[in-house]
Structure formats: C-alpha cells, structure tokens
KOLGU-4560 file (N, C-alpha, C; in nm, 3 decimals, padded with zeros to 5 digits):
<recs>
<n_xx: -06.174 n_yy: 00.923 n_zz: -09.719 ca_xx: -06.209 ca_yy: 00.844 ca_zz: -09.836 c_xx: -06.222 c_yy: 00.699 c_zz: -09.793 mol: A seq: 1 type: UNK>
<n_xx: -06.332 n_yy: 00.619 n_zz: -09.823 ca_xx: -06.348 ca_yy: 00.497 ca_zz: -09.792 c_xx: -06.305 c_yy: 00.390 c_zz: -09.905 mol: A seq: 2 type: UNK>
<n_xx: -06.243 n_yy: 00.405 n_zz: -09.985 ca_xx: -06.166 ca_yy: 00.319 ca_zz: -10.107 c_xx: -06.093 c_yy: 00.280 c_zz: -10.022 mol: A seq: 3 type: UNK>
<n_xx: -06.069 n_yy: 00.118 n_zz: -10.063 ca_xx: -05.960 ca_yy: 00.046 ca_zz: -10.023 c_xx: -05.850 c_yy: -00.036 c_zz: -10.150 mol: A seq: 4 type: UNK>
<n_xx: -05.741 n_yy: -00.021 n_zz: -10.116 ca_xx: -05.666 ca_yy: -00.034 ca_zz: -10.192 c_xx: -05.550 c_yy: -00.142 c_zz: -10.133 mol: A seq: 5 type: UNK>
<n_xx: -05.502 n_yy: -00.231 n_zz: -10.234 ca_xx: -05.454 ca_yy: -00.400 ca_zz: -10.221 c_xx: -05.313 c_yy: -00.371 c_zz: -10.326 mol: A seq: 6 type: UNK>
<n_xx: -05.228 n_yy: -00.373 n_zz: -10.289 ca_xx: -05.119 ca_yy: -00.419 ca_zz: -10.373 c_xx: -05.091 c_yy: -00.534 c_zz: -10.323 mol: A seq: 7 type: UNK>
<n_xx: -05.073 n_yy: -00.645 n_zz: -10.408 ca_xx: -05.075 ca_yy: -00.790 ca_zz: -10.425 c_xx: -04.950 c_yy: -00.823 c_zz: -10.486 mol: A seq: 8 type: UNK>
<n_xx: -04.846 n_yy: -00.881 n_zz: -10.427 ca_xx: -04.704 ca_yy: -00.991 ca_zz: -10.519 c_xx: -04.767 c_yy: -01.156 c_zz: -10.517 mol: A seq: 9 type: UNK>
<n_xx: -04.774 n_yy: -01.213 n_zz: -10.607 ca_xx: -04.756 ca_yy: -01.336 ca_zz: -10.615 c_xx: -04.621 c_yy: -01.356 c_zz: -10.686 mol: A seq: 10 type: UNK>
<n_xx: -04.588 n_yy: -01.487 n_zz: -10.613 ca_xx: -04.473 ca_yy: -01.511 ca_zz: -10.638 c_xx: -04.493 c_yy: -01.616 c_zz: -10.711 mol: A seq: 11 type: UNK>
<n_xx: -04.451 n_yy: -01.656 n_zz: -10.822 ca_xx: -04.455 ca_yy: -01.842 ca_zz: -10.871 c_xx: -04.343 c_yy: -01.907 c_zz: -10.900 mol: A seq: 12 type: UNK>
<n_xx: -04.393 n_yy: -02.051 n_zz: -10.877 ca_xx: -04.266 ca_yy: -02.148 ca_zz: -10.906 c_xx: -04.169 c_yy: -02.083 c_zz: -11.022 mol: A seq: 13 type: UNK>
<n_xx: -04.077 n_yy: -02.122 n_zz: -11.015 ca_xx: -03.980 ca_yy: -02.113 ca_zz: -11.095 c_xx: -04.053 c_yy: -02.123 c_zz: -11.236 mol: A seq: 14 type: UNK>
<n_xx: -03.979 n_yy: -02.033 n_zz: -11.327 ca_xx: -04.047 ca_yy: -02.100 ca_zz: -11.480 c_xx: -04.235 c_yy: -02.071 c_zz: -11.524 mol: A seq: 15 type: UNK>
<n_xx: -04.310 n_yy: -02.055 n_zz: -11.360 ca_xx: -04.411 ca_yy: -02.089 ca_zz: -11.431 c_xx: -04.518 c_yy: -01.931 c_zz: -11.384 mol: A seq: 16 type: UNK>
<n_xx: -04.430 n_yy: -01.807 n_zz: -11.370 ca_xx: -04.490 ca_yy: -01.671 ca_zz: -11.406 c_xx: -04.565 c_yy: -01.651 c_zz: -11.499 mol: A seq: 17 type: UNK>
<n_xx: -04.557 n_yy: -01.735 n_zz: -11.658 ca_xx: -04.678 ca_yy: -01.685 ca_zz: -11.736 c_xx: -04.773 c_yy: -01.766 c_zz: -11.744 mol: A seq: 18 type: UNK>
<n_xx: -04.766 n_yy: -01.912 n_zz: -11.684 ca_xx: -04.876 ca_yy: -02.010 ca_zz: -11.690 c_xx: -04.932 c_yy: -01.930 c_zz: -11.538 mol: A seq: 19 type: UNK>
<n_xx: -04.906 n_yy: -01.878 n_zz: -11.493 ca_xx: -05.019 ca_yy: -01.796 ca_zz: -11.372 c_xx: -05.059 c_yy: -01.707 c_zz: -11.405 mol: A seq: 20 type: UNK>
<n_xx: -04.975 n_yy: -01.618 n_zz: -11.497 ca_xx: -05.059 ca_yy: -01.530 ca_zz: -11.549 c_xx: -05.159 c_yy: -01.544 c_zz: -11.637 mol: A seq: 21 type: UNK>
<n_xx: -05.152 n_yy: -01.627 n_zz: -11.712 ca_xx: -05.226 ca_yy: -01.674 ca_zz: -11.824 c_xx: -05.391 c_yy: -01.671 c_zz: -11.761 mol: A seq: 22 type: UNK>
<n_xx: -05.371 n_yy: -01.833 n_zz: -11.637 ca_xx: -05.477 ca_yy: -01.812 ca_zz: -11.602 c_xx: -05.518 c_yy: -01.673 c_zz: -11.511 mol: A seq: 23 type: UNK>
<n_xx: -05.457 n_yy: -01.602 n_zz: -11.437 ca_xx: -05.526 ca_yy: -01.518 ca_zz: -11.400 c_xx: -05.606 c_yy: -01.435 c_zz: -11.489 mol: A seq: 24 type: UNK>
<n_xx: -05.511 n_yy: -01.406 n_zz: -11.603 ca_xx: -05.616 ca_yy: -01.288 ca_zz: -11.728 c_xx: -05.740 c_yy: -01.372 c_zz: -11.806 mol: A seq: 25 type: UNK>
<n_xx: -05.733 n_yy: -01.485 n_zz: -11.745 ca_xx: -05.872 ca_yy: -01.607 ca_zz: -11.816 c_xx: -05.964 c_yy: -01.536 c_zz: -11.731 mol: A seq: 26 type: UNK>
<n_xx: -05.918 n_yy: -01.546 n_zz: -11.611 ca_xx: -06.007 ca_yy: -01.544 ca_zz: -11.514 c_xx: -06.016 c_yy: -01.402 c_zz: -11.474 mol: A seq: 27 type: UNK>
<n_xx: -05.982 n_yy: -01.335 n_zz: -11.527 ca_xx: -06.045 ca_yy: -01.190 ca_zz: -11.493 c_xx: -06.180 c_yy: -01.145 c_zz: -11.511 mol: A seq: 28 type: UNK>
<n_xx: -06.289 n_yy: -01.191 n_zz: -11.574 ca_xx: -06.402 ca_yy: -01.165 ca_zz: -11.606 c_xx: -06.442 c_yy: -01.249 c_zz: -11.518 mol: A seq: 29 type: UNK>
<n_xx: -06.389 n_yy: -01.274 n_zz: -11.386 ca_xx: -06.490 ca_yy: -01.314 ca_zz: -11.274 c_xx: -06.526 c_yy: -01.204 c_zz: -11.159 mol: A seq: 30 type: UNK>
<n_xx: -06.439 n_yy: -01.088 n_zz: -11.180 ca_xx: -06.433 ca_yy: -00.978 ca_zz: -11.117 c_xx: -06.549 c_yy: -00.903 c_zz: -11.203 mol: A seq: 31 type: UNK>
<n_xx: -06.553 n_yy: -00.928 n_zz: -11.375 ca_xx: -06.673 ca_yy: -00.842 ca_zz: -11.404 c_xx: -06.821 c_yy: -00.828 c_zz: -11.363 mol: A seq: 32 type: UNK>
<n_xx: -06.811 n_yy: -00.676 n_zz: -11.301 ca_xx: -06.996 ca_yy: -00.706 ca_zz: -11.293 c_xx: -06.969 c_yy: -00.700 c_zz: -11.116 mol: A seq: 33 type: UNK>
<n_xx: -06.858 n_yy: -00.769 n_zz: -11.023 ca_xx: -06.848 ca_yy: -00.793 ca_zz: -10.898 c_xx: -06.869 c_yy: -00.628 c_zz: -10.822 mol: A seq: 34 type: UNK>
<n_xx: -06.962 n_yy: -00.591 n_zz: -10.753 ca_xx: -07.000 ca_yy: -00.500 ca_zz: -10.698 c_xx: -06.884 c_yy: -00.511 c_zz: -10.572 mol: A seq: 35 type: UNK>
<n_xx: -06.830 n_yy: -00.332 n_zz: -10.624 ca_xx: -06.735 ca_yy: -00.279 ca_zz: -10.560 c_xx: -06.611 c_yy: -00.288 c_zz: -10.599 mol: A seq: 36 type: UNK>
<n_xx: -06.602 n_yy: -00.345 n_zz: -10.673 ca_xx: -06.479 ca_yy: -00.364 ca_zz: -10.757 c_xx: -06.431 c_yy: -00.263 c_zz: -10.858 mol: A seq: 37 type: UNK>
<n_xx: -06.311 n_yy: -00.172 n_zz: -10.840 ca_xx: -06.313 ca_yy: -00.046 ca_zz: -10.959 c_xx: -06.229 c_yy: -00.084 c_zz: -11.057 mol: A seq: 38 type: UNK>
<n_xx: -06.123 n_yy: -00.105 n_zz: -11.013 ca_xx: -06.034 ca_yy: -00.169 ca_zz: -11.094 c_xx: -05.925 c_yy: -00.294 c_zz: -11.040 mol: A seq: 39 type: UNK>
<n_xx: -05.920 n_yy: -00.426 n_zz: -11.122 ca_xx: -05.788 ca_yy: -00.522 ca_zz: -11.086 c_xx: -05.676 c_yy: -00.549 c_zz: -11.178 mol: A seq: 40 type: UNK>
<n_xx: -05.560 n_yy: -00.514 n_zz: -11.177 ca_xx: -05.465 ca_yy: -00.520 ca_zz: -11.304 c_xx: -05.369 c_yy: -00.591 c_zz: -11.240 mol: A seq: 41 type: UNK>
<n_xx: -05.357 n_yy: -00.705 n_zz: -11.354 ca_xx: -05.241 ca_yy: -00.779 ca_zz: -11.337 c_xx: -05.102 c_yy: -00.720 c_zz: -11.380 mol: A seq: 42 type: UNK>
<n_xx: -05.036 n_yy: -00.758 n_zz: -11.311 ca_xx: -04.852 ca_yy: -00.671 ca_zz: -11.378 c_xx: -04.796 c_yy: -00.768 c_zz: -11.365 mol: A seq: 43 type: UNK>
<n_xx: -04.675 n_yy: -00.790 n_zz: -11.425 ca_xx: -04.533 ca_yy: -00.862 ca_zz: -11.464 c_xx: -04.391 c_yy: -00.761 c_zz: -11.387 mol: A seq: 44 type: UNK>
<n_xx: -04.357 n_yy: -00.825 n_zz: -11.288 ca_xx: -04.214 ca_yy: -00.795 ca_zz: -11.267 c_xx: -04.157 c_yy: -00.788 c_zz: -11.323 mol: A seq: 45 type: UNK>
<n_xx: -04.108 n_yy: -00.648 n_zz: -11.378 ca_xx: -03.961 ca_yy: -00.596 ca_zz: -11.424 c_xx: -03.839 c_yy: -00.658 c_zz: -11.392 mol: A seq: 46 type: UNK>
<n_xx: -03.820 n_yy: -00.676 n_zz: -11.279 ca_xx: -03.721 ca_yy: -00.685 ca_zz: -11.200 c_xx: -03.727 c_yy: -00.880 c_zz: -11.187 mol: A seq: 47 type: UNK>
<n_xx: -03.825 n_yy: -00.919 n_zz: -11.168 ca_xx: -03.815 ca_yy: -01.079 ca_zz: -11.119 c_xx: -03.892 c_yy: -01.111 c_zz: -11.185 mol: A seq: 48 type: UNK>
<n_xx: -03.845 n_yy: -01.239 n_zz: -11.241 ca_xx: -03.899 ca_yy: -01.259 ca_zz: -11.421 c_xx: -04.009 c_yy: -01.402 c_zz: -11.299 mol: A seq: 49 type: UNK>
<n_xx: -04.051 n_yy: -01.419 n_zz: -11.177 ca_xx: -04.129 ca_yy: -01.537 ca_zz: -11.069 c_xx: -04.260 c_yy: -01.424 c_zz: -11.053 mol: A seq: 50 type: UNK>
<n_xx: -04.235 n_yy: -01.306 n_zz: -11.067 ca_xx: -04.345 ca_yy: -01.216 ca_zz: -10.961 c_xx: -04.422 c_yy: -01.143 c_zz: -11.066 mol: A seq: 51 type: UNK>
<n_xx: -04.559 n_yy: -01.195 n_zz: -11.001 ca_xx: -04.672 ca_yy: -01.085 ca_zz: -11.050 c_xx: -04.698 c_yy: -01.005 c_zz: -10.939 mol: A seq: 52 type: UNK>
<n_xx: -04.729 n_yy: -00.860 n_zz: -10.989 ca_xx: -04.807 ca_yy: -00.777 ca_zz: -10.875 c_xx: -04.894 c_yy: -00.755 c_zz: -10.918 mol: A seq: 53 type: UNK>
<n_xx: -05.014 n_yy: -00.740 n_zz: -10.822 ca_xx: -05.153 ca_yy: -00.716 ca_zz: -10.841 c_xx: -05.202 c_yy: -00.590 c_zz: -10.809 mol: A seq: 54 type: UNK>
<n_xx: -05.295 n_yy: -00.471 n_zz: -10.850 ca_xx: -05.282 ca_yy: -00.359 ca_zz: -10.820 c_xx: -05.477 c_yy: -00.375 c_zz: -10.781 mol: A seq: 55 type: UNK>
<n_xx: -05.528 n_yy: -00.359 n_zz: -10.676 ca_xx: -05.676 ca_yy: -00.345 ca_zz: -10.650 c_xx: -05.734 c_yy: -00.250 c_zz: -10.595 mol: A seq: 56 type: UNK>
<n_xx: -05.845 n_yy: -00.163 n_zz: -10.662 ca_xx: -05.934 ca_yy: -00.086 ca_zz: -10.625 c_xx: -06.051 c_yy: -00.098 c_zz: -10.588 mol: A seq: 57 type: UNK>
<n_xx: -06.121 n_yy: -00.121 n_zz: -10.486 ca_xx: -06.230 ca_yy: -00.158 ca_zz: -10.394 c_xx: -06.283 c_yy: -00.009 c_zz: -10.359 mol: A seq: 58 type: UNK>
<n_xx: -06.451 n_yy: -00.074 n_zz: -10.371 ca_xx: -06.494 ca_yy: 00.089 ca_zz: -10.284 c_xx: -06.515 c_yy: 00.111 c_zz: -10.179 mol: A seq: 59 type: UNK>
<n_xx: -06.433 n_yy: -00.004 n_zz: -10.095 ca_xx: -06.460 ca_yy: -00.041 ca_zz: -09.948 c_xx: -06.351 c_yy: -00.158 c_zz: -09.940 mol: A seq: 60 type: UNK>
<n_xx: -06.328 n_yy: -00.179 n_zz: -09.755 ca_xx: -06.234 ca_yy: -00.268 ca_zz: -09.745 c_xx: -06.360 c_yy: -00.416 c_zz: -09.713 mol: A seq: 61 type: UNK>
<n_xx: -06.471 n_yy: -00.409 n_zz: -09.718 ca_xx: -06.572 ca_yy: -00.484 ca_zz: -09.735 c_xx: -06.619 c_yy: -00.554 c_zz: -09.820 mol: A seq: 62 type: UNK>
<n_xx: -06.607 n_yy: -00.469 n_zz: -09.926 ca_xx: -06.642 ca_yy: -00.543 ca_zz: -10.102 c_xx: -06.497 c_yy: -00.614 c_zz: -10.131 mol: A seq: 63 type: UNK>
<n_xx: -06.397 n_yy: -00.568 n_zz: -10.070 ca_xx: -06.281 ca_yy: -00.639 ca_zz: -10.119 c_xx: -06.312 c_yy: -00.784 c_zz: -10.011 mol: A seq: 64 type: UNK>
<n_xx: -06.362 n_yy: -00.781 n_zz: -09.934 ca_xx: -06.352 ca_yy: -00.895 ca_zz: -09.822 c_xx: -06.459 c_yy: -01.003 c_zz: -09.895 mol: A seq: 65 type: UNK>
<n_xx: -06.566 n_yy: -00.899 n_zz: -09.938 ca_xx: -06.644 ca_yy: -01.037 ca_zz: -09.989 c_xx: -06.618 c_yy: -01.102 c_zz: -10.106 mol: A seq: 66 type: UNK>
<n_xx: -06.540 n_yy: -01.008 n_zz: -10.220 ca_xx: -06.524 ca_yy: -01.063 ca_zz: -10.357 c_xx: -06.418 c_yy: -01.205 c_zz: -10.272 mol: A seq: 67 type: UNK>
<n_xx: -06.318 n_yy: -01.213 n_zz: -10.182 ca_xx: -06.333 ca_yy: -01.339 ca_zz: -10.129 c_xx: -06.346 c_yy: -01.459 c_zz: -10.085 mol: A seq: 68 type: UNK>
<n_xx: -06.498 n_yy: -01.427 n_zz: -10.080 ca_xx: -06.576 ca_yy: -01.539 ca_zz: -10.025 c_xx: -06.681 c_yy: -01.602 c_zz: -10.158 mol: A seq: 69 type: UNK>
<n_xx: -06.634 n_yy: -01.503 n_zz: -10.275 ca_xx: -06.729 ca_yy: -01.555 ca_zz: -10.398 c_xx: -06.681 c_yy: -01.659 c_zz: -10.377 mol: A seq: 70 type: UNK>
<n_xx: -06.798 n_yy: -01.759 n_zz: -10.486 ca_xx: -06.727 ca_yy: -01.877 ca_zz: -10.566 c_xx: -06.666 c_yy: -01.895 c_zz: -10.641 mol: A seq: 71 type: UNK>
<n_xx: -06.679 n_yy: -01.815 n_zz: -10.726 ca_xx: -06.621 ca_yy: -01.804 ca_zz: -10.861 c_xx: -06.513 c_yy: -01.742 c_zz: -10.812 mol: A seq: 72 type: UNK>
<n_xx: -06.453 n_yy: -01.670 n_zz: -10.718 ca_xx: -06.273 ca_yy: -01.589 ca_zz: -10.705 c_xx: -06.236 c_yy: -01.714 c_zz: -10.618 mol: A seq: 73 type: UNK>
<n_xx: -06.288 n_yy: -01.810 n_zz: -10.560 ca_xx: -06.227 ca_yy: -01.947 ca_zz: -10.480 c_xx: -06.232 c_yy: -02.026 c_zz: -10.585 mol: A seq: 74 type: UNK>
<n_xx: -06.258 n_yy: -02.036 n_zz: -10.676 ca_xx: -06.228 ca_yy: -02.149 ca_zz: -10.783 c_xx: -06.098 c_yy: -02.077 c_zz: -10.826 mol: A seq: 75 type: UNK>
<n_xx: -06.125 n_yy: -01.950 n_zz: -10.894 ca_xx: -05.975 ca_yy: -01.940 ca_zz: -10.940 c_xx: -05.899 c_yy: -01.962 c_zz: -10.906 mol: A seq: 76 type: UNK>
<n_xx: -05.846 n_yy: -01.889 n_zz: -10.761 ca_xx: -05.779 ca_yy: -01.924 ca_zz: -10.605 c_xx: -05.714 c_yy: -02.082 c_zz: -10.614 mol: A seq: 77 type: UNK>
<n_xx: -05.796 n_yy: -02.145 n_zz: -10.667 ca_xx: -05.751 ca_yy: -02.276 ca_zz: -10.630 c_xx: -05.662 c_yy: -02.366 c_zz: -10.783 mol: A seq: 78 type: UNK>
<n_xx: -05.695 n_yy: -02.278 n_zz: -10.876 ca_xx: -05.642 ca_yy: -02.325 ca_zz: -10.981 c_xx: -05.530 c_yy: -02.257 c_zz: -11.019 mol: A seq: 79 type: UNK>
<n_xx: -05.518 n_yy: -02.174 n_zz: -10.979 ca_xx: -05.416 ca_yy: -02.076 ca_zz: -11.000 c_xx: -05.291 c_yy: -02.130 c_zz: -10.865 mol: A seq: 80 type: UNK>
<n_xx: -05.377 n_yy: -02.181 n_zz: -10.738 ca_xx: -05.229 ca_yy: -02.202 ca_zz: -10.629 c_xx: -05.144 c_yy: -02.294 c_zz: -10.618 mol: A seq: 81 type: UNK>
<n_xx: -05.152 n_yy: -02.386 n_zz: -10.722 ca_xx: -05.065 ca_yy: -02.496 ca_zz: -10.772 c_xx: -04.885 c_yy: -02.385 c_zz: -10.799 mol: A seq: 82 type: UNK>
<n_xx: -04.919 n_yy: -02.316 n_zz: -10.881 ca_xx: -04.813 ca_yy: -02.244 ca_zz: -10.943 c_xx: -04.823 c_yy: -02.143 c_zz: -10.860 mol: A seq: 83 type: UNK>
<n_xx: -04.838 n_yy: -02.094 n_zz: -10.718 ca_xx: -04.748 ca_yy: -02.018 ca_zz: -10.639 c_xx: -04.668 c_yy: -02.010 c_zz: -10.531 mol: A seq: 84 type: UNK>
<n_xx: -04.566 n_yy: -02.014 n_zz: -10.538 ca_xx: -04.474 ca_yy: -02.017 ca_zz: -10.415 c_xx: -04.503 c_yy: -01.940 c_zz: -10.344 mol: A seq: 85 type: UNK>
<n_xx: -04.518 n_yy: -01.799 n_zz: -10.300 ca_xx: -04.520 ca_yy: -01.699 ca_zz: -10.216 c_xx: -04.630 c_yy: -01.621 c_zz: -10.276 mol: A seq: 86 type: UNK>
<n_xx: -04.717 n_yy: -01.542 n_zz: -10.102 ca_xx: -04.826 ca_yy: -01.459 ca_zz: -10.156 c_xx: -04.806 c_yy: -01.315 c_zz: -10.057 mol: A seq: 87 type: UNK>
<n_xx: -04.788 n_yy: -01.207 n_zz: -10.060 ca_xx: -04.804 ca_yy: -01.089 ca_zz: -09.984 c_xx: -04.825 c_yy: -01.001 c_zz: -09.995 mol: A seq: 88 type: UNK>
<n_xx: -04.930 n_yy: -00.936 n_zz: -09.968 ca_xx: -04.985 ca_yy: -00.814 ca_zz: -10.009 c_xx: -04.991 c_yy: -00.648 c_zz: -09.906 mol: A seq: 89 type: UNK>
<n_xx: -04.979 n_yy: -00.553 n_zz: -09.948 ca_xx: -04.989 ca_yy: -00.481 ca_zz: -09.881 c_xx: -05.101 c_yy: -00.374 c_zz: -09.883 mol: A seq: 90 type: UNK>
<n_xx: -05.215 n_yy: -00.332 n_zz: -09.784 ca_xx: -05.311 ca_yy: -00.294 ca_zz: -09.837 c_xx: -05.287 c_yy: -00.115 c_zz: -09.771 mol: A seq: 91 type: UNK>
<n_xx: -05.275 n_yy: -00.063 n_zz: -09.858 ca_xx: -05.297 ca_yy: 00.123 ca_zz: -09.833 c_xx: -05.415 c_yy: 00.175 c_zz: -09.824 mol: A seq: 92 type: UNK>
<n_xx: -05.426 n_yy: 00.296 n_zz: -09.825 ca_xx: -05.523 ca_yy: 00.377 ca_zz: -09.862 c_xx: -05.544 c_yy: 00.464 c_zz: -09.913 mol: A seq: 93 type: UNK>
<n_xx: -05.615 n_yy: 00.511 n_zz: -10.071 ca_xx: -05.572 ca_yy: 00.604 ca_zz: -10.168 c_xx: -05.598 c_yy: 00.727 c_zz: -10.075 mol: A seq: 94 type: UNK>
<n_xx: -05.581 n_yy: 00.784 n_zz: -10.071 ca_xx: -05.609 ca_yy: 01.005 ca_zz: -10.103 c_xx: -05.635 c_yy: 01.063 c_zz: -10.151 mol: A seq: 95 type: UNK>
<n_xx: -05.612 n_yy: 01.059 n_zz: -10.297 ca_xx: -05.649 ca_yy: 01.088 ca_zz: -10.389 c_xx: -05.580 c_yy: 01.137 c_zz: -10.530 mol: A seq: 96 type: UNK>
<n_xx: -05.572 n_yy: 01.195 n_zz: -10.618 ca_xx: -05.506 ca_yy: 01.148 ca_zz: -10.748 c_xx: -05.630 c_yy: 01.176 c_zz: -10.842 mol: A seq: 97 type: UNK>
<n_xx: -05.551 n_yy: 01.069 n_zz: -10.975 ca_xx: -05.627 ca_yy: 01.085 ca_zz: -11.116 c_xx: -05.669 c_yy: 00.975 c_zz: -11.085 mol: A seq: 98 type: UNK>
<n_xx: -05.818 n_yy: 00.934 n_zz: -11.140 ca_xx: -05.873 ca_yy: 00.795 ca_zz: -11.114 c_xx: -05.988 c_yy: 00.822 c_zz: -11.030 mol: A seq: 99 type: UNK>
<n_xx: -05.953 n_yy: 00.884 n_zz: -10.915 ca_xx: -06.036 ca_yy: 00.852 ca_zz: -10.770 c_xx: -06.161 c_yy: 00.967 c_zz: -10.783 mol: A seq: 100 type: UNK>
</recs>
C-alpha cells in the first residue's frame, strides 16, 4: 500500500492549546481541494491539556512532502509557530482497516 500516514504532537506554550487550535481549524480549508490529501484531523490531548495531535492521511509520502512546500500550509506554519513549544511526529504506514 502506498498511503502514507503522519501522526503529528504539537506541543504549545503553556495556556495557549486552544489559541493553536483555533487557528489551525481556521486554517483547515487550506488542505481543501490539496491533491493527495485524504484526511487531516486535529485532536486535543486527553491527557495534556499543551498537546494537540495531528492524525494525516496522504496517498503518498510525496503529496504529503509537497502539501509542504505550498504557500498557503507555510503561511499557516508561520502563524500558528509563535504558540508552539515542541513539534514531533511519527510517520507509519497504514495496512489496512476501515477507511483505506
């Protein structure tokens, strides 16, 4: 299977988990329409009231490389990295399941 798959933690300053989230769900309709893109969902830590995880479905580890280099995902990128302390992601590879 050539899907590539991104689990994403951002971490943010103290206090300011929903002003990152905020803008990230503004800015989610910059992914709409972005070829190769299946699905991006933002989540809220259960556990750590600082951490978002990011869950990404790509139909390639290519389309994930270029969404990127857009402009429009480097503008967000940049408005959004004021409010993050820590970024690490871990990228798998589905198998398969419901969804795929």
């Amino acid at each position: 299977m050539s899907k590539y798959t991104m689990f994403g933690q951002l971490k943010a300053h103290p206090g300011k988990r929903d002003e990152l989230a905020k803008l990230m769900l503004e800015s989610a309709d910059t992914l709409e329409g972005m070829e190769g893109c299946i699905f991006y969902i933002i989540n809220e830590s259960v556990d750590d009231p600082d951490v978002l995880w990011i869950m990404e479905l790509w139909e390639n580890a290519e389309a994930h490389a270029a969404s990127l280099k857009n402009e429009r995902v480097l503008a967000v990128i940049q408005r959004c990295r004021p409010l993050i302390a820590g970024v690490s992601g871990v990228p798998v590879r589905p198998i398969g399941g419901k969804g795929l």
